[in-house]
ZABA-621625 format. One line per 8 residues: number of its first residue (from 1); their letters; for each residue x, y, z of C-alpha. Coordinates in nm, 3 decimals. Example, Ala and Ser with C-alpha at 12.3 -4.5 7.8 and 13.67 -1.06 7.14 Angstrom:
% ZABA-621625
1 = as = 1.230 -0.450 0.780 | 1.367 -0.106 0.714 .
% end
This chain:
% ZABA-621625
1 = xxxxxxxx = 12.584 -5.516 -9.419 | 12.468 -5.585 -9.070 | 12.714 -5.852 -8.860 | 12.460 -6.118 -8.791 | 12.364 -6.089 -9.210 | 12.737 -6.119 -9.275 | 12.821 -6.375 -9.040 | 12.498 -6.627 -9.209 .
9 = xxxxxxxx = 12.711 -6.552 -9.544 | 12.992 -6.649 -9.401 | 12.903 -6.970 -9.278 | 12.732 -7.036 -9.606 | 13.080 -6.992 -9.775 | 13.150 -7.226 -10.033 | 13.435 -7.034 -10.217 | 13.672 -7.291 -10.160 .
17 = xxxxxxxx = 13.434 -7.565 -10.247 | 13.709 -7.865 -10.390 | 14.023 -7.752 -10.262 | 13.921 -7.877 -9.931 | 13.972 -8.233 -9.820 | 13.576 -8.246 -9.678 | 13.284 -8.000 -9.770 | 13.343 -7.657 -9.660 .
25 = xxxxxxxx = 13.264 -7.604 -9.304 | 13.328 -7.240 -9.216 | 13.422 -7.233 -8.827 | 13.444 -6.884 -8.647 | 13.303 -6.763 -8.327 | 13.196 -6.356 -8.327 | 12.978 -6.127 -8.086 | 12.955 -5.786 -8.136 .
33 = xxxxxxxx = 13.034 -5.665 -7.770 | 13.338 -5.871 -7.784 | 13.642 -5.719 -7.643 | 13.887 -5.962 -7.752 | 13.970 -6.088 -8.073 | 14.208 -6.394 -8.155 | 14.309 -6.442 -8.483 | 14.444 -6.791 -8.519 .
41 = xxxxxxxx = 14.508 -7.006 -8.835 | 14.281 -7.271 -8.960 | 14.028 -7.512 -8.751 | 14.218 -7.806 -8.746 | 14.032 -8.197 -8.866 | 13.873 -8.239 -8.548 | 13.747 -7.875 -8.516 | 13.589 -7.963 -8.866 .
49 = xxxxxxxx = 13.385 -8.256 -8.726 | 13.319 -8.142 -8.366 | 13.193 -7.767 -8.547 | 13.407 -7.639 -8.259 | 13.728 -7.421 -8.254 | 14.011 -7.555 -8.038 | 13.789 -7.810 -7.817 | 14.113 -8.034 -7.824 .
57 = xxxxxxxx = 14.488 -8.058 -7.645 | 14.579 -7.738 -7.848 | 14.267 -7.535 -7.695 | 14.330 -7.673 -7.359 | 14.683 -7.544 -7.378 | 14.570 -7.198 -7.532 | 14.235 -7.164 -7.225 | 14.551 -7.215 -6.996 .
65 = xxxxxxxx = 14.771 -6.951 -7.125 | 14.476 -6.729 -7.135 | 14.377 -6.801 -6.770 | 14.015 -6.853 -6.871 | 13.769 -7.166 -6.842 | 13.561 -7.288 -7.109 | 13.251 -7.050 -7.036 | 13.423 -6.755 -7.039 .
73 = xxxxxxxx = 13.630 -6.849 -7.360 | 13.350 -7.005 -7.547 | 13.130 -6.673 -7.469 | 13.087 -6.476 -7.793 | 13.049 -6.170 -7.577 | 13.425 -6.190 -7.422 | 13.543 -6.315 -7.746 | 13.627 -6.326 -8.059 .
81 = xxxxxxxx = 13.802 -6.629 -8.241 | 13.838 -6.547 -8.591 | 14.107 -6.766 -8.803 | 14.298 -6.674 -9.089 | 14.101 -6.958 -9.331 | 13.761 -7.060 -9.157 | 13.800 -7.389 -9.302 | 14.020 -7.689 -9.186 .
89 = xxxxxxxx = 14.242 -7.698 -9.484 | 14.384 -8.033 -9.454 | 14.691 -8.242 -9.385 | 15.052 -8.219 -9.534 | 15.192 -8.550 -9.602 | 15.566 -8.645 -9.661 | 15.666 -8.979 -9.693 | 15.321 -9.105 -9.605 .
97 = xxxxxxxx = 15.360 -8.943 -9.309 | 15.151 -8.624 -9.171 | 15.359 -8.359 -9.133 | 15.084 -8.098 -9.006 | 14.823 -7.893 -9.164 | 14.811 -7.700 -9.470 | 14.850 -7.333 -9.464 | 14.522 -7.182 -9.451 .
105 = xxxxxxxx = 14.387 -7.122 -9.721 | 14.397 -6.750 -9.834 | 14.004 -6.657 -10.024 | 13.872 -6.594 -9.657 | 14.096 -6.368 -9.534 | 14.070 -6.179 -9.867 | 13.738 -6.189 -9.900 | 13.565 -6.213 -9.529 .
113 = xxxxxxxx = 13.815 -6.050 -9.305 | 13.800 -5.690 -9.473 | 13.433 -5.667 -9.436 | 13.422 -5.880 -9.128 | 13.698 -5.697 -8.872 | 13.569 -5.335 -8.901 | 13.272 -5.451 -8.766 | 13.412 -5.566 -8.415 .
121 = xxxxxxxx = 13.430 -5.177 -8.252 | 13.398 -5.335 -7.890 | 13.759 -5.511 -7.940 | 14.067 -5.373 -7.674 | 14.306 -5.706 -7.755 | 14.383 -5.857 -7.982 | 14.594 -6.209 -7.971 | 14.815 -6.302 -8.277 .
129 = xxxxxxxx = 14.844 -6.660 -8.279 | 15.098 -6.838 -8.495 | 15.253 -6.712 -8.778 | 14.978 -6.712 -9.081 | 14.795 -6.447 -8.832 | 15.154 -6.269 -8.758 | 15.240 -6.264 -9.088 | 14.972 -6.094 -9.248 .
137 = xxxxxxxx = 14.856 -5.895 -8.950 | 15.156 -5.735 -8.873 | 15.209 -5.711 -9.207 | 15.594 -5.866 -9.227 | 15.729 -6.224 -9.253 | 15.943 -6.241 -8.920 | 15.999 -6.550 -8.716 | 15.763 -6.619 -8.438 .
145 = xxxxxxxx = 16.011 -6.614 -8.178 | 16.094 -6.259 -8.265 | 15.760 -6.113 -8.232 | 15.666 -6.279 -7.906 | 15.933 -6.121 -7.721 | 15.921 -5.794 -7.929 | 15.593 -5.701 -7.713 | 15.761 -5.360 -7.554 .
153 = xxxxxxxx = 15.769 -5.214 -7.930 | 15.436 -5.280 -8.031 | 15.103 -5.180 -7.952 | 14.994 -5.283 -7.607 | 14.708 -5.412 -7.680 | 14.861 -5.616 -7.975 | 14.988 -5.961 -7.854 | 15.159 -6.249 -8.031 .
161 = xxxxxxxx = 15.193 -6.620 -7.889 | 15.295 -6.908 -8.090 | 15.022 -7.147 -8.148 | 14.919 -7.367 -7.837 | 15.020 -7.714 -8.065 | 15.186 -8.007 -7.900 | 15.427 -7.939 -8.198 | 15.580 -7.642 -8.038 .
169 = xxxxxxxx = 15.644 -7.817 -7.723 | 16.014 -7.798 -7.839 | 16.001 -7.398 -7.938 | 15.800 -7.367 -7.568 | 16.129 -7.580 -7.377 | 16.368 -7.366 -7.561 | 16.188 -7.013 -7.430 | 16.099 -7.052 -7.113 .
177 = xxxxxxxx = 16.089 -6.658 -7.103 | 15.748 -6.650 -7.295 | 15.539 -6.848 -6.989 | 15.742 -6.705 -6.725 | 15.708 -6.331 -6.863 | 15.487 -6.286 -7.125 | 15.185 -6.488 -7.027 | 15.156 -6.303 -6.680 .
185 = xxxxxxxx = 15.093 -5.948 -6.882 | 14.842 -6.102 -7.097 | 14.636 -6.292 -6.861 | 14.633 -5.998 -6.649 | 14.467 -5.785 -6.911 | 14.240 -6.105 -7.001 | 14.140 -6.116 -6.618 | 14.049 -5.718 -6.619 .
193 = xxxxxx = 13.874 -5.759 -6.952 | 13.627 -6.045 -6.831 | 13.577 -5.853 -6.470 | 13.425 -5.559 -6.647 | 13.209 -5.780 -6.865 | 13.041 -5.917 -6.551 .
% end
């Protein structure tokens, strides 16, 4: 199946029709000459109304840590953004108090990501980001911590971050290491990836 067929059956995805909170609204951004993929987790509630991947606090964070604007990030021929579940999956509540988002849920990955990700031939990154997309990508259930700073024994072209939340502000204060060491490598091969494209 061609990419721009697949992708019109993807966004017409309804296989998780009530188990979501709100209709299904399948949210991924893909160009074929991309050379960077991120796989990420779920659009989050006000990804689902705005029909835009991380155009809040978390996506400002994330452009940051990239060291790209918003052209360059929301350009579908630089890259990629492809979560685990295309579909904001809605809200964990405890005690009548939110407690974060549900775990993607799992029918897109199995059914859309097999078919979807040998398509993308162009891609020279990719960026693991949080643990739904470590843990299945990598193939292993490891803490996040352990895989961001385990970058010199894995592919170099591979990278994991933790997931640009305000909720990790605590994980981010406790390793400073990751902004200070990691984020330089990666933003330098972001910055030669996007001067080739132009």
């Amino acid at each position: 199946m061609e990419l721009d067929k697949l992708l019109i059956n993807i966004r017409q995805c309804e296989i998780c029709k009530g188990k979501l909170p709100y209709p299904p609204n399948p949210l991924l951004q893909v160009g074929y000459k991309a050379k960077i993929l991120i796989l990420g987790q779920a659009p989050g509630e006000k990804a689902h109304f705005k029909n835009t991947l991380f155009d809040d606090m978390s996506g400002e964070r994330l452009r940051s840590w990239l060291g790209v604007n918003n052209d360059d990030f929301y350009d579908k021929n630089i890259f990629n953004i492809i979560p685990i579940g295309f579909c904001y999956p809605g809200v964990i509540i405890v005690d009548g108090k939110r407690k974060g988002d549900k775990p993607p849920r799992p029918e897109c990955r199995a059914t859309w990501h097999p078919v979807l990700l040998p398509k993308l031939n162009n891609v020279e990154l990719v960026i693991l980001l949080g643990k739904y997309a470590i843990d299945y990508y990598l193939g292993k259930k490891t803490a996040v911590t352990t895989e961001v700073f385990n970058q010199k024994n894995r592919d170099n072209n591979i990278f994991v971050i933790p997931h640009p939340s305000p909720r990790n502000n605590i994980w981010l204060s406790k390793n400073p290491a990751f902004e200070s060491t990691i984020l330089p490598i990666l933003k330098q091969k972001i910055a030669t990836i996007i001067d080739h494209h132009q």
